[in-house]
VOGU-3710 file (C-alpha; in Angstrom, 3 decimals, decimal comma):
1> xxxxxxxxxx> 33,757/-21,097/9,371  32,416/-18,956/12,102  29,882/-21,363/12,607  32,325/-24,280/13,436  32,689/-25,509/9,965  32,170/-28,788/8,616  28,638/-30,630/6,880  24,948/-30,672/8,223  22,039/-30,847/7,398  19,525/-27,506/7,537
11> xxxxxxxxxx> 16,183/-26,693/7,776  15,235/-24,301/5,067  16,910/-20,614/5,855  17,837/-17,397/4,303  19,626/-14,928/5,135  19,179/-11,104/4,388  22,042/-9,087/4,177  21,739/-4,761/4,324  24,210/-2,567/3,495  22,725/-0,427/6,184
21> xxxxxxxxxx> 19,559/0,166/8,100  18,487/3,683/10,342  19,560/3,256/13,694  20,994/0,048/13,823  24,217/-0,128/11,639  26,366/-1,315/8,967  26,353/-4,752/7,309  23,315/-5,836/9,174  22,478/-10,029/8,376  18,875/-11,080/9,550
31> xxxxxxxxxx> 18,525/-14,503/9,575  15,346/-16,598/9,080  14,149/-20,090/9,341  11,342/-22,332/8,509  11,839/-25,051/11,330  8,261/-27,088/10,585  9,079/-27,296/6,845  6,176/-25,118/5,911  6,489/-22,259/4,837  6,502/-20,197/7,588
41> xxxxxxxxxx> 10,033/-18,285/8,339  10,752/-16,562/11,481  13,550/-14,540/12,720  16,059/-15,795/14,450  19,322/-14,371/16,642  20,411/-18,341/17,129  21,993/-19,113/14,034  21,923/-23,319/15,629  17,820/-23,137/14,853  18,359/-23,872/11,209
51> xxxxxxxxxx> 20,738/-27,176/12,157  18,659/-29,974/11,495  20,843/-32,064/13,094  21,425/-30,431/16,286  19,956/-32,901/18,251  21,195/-35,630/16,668  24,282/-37,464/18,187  27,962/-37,455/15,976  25,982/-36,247/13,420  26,219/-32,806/11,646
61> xxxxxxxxxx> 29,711/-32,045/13,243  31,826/-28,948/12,828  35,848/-29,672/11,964  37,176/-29,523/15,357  34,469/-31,810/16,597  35,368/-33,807/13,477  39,139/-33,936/14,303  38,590/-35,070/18,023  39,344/-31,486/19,312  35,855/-30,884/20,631
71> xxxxxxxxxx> 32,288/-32,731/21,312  29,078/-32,178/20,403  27,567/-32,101/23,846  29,920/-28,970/25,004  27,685/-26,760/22,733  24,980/-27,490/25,232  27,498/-26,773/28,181  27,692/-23,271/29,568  24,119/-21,785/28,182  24,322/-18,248/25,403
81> xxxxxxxxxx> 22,455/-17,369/23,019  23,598/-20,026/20,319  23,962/-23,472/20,490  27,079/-23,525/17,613  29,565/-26,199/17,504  33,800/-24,603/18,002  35,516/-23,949/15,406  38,553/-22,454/14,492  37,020/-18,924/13,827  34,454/-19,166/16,436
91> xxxxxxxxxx> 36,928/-17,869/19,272  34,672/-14,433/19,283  31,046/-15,998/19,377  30,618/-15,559/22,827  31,500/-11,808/22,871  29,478/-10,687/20,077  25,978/-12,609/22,173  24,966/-8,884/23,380  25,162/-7,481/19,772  23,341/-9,948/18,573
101> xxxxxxxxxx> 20,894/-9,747/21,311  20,658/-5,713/20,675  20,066/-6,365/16,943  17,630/-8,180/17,776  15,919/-6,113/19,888  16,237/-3,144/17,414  14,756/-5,078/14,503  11,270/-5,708/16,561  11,141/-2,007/17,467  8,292/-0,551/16,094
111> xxxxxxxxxx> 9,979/2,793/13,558  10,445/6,052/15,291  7,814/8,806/14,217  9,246/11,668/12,417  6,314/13,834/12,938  5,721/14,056/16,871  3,695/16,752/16,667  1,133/15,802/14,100  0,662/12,401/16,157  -0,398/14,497/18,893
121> xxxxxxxxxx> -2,475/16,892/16,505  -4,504/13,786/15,325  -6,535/12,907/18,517  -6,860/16,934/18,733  -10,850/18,434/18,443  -10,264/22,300/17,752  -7,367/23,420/15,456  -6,885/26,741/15,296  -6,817/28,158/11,669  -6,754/24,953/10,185
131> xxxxxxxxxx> -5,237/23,604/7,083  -8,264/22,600/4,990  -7,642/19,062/2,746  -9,621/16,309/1,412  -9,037/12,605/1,527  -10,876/9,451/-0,538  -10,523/6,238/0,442  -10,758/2,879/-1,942  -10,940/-0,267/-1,824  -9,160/-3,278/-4,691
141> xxxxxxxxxx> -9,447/-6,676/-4,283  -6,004/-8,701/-3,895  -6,892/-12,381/-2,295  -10,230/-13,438/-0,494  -9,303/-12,287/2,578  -6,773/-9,291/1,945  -7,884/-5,822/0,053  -5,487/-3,074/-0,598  -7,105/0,463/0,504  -5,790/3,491/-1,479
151> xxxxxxxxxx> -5,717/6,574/0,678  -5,721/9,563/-1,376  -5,036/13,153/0,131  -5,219/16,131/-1,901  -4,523/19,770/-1,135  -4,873/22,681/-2,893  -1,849/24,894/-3,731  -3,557/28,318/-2,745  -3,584/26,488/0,912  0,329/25,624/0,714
161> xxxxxxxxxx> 2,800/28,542/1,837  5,816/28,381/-0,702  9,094/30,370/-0,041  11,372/30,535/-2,409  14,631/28,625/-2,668  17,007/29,203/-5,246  14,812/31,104/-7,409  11,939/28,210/-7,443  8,824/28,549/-4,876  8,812/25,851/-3,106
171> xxxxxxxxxx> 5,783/24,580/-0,340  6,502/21,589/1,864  3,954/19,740/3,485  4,200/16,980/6,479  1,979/13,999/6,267  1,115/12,057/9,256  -2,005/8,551/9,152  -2,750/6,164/11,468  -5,414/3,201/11,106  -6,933/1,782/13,979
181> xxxxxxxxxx> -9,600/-0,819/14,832  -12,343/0,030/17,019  -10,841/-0,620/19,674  -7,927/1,505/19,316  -5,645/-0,972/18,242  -2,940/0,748/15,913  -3,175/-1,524/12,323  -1,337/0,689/9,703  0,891/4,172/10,594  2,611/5,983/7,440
191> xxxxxxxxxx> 4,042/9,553/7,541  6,164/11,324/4,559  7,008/15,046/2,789  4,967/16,001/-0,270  7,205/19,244/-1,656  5,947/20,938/-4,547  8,533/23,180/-6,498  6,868/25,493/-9,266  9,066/27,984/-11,008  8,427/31,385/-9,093
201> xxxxxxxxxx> 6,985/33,327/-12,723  4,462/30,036/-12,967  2,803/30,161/-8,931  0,154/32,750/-9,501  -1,086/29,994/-12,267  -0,474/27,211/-10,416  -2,710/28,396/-6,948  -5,904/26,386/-8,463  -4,250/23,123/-8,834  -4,013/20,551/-6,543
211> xxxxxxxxxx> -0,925/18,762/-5,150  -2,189/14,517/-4,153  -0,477/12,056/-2,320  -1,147/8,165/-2,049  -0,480/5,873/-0,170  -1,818/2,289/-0,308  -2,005/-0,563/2,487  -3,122/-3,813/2,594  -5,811/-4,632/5,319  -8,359/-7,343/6,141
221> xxxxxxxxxx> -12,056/-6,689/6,149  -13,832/-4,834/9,395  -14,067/-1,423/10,522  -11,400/0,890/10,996  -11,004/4,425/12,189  -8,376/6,865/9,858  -7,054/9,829/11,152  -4,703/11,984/9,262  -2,784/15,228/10,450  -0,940/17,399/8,009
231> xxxxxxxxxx> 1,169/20,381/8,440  2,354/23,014/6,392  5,825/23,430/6,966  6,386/27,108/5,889  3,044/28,862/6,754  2,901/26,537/10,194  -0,638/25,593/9,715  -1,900/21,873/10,511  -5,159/20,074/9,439  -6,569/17,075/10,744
241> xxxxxxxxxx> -9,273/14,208/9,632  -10,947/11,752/11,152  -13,121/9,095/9,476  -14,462/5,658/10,102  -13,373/3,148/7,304  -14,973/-0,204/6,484  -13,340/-2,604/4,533  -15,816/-4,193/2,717  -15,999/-8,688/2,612  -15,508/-9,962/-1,089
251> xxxxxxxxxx> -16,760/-13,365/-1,208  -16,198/-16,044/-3,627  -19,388/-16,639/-4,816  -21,091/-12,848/-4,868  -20,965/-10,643/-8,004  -18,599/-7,715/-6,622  -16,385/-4,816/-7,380  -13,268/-2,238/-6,401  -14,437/1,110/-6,138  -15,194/2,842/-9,298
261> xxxxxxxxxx> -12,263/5,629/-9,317  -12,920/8,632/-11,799  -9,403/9,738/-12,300  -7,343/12,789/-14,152  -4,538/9,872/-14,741  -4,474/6,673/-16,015  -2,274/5,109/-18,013  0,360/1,713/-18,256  3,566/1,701/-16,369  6,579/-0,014/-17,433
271> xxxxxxxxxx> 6,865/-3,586/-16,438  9,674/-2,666/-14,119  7,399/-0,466/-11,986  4,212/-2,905/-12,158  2,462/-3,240/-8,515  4,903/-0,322/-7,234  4,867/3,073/-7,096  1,801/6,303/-6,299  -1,213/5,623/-7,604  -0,146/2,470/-9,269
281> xxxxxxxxxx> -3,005/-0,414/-9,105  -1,702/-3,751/-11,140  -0,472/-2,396/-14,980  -2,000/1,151/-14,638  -1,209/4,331/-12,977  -4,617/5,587/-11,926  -4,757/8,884/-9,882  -7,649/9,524/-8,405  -9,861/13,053/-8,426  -10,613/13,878/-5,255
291> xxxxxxxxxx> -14,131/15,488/-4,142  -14,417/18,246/-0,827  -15,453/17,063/2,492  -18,673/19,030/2,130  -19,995/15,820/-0,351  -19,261/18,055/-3,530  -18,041/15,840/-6,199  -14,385/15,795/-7,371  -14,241/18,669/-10,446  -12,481/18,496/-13,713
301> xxxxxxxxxx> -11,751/21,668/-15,964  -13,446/21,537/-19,084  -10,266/21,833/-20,986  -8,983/20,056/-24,298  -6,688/18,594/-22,811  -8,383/17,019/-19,867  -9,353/14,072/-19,801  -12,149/12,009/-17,816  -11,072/8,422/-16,400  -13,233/5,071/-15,076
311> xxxxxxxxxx> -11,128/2,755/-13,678  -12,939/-0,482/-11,619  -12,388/-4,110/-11,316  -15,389/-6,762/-11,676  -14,735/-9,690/-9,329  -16,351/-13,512/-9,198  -17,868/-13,448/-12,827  -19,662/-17,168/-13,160  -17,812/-19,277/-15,705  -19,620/-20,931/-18,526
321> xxxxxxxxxx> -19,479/-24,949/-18,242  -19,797/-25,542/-21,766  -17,709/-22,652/-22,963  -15,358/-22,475/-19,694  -15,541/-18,776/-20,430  -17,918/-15,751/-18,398  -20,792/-14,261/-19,946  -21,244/-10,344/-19,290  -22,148/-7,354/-20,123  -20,823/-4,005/-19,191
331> xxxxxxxxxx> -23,306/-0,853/-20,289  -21,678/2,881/-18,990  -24,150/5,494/-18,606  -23,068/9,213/-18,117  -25,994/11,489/-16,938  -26,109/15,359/-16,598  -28,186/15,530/-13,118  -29,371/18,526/-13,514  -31,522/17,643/-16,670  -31,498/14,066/-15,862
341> xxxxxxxxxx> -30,516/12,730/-19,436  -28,190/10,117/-20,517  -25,136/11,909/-22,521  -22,694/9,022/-22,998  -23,828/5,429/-23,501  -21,518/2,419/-24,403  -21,851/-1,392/-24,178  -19,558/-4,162/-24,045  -19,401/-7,880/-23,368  -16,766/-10,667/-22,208
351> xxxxxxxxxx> -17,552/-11,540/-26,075  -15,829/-8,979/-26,982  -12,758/-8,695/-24,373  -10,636/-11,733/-25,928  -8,938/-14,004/-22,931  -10,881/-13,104/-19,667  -11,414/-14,702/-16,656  -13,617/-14,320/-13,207  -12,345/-11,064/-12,974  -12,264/-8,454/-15,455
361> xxxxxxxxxx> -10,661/-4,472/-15,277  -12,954/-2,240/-16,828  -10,859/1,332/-17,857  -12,562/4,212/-20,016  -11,683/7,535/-20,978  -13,382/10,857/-22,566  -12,466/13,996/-22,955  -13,844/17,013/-20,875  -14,786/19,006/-23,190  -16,843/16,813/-24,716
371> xxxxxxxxxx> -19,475/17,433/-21,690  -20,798/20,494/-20,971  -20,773/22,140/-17,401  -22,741/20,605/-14,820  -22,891/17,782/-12,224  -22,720/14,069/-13,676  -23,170/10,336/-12,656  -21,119/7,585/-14,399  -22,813/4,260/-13,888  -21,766/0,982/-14,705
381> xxxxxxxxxx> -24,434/-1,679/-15,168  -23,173/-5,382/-15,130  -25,186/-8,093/-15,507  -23,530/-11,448/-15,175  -25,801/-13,986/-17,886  -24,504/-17,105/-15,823  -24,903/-16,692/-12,620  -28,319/-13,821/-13,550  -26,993/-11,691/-11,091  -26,353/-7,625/-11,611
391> xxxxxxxxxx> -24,752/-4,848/-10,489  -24,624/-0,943/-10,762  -21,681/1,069/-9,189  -21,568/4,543/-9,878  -19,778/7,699/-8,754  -20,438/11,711/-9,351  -18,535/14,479/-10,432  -18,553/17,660/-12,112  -17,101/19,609/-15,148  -16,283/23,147/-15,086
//
């Protein structure tokens, strides 16, 4: 009714209601509509856009127009913001045209940094005992032309300062990224507060792990530029990286893959938290090792426990015409570097796989201490039989 009532016909519209949003308010309703009919919704303050029949003579009237007491053509009379018919709860419309208009202006707003100081500390060349931290960057296939890029940072908890709280040591850590293009044109910002808690009798044990955090954005291929700044909070020390990124083309016709992530986690995730979540890529959790920024590979513990990951997606595998099924083979080859001899070899085929289809996930696991310590390569030969064309990805890292 405070739309003037009555029957019309729309274009297609929703509405999305919030209980409350960060410095705009309380029971905020943003409105969008798809005024060509395909599929492409925009935001809207006038809540008249989605009336179909707007322009349309005694047709799509509200009651009072209806019942004599108004006309259509006075909704054109006197400009505003809206273009809605009177009606009897509409008495307030024209007062509430600067909220609407702030909204408005609030919702386009890029979001206010948190972190002021680490955007400045980004673009900064000498940092005075600096944090040190290390940072891998992949790269999964979603649609031709779109490719999610994992950003990985991990830290070392000897580097963190913890204080204690409540009996439990506690170190807090401020995250700051930014993705440009080349030419400095902002693409992606994300900032958020890794805290790790570790029961005060446990930190002395605790100072050779690692504390990660991921975060994962969608981008289109090219070149980028990522810089990260972090700070930590209680010892007042900041770190900063800078790196060019290139987000690599996967065309439909070329034999291609994700990265080839050697992990310390992977496993399924409930079908409630499927495509959401850290380190979550499709069905699986997958959290990624992380090697120095001196080129030393990422390093796992040669523990019982432990366990050594391969996680990587095959993309564009040719399709049999007579079988409408793909024909491959996947061989993995671990080899100790420093005596240059194959210690794990395994081969697989579509055959094999049951119901697959131009894209296949390839996820393996062994255990640590099955390998002894060293420097290794895990290499995945494909070799698509349809199409004759082959691949090898591989990636390093070490046991200890």
């Amino acid at each position: 009714m405070e739309e003037g009532g009555g029957e019309t016909s729309t274009f297609p519209f929703e509405q999305w209601r919030y209980r409350y949003i960060e410095g705009i308010g309380q029971e905020v309703i943003i409105e969008f509509v798809d005024t060509c009919m395909c599929g492409e919704y925009h935001m809207t303050m006038d809540r008249s856009e989605k009336d179909a029949l707007l322009m349309t003579p005694n047709a799509g009237l509200t009651m009072w127009e209806q019942m004599g007491m108004s006309n259509k053509a006075a909704r054109f009379n006197g400009g505003g913001l809206e273009r809605l018919g009177v009606g009897p709860q509409s008495t307030m419309l024209q007062t509430k045209q600067f909220d609407r208009l702030e909204q408005f202006a609030k919702l386009q707003q890029a979001p206010k940094i948190k972190f002021t100081d680490l955007t400045e500390e980004v673009n900064s060349k000498v940092i005075l005992n600096p944090m040190p931290f290390d940072v891998r960057s992949d790269f999964v296939k979603v649609t031709s032309d779109t490719v999610l890029v994992p950003v990985t940072i991990q830290m070392r908890n000897r580097d963190i300062t913890f204080v204690n709280k409540e009996g439990v040591q506690r170190g807090t850590v401020n995250i700051y990224g930014k993705l440009s293009t080349l030419t400095n044109k902002i693409v992606q910002t994300f900032e958020d507060t890794v805290q790790v808690d570790v029961p005060a009798e446990l930190l002395p044990r605790t100072a050779e792990n690692a504390s990660v955090y991921w975060k994962a954005m969608p981008l289109r291929p090219g070149h980028y530029k990522l810089y990260i700044a972090v700070k930590d909070v209680n010892g007042d020390r900041k770190g900063v990286y800078s790196r060019s990124v290139t987000v690599p083309e996967y065309s439909e016709d070329k034999l291609a893959t994700s990265s080839l992530i050697v992990a310390d986690q992977m496993e399924k995730v409930p079908t409630t938290q499927i495509g959401s979540g850290s380190f979550v890529i499709g069905t699986m959790k997958v959290r990624p090792r992380v090697g120095t920024a001196d080129g030393k590979p990422a390093v796992f513990k040669r523990d019982r426990d432990q366990k050594l990951n391969f996680w990587m997606q095959v993309y564009n595998l040719s399709v049999d015409e007579k079988t409408h099924k793909p024909s491959a083979t996947f061989e993995y080859q671990i080899t100790n570097l420093a005596t240059n001899k194959s210690v794990v070899e395994k081969l697989e085929s579509t055959d094999t796989m049951g119901n697959v289809g131009d894209q296949v996930t390839l996820q393996k696991s062994i255990a640590a201490a099955n390998l002894q310590p060293g420097i290794y390569r895990i290499q995945i030969k494909i070799n698509d039989n349809v199409s004759k064309q082959k691949i090898d990805p591989s990636a390093m890292f070490a046991v200890e």
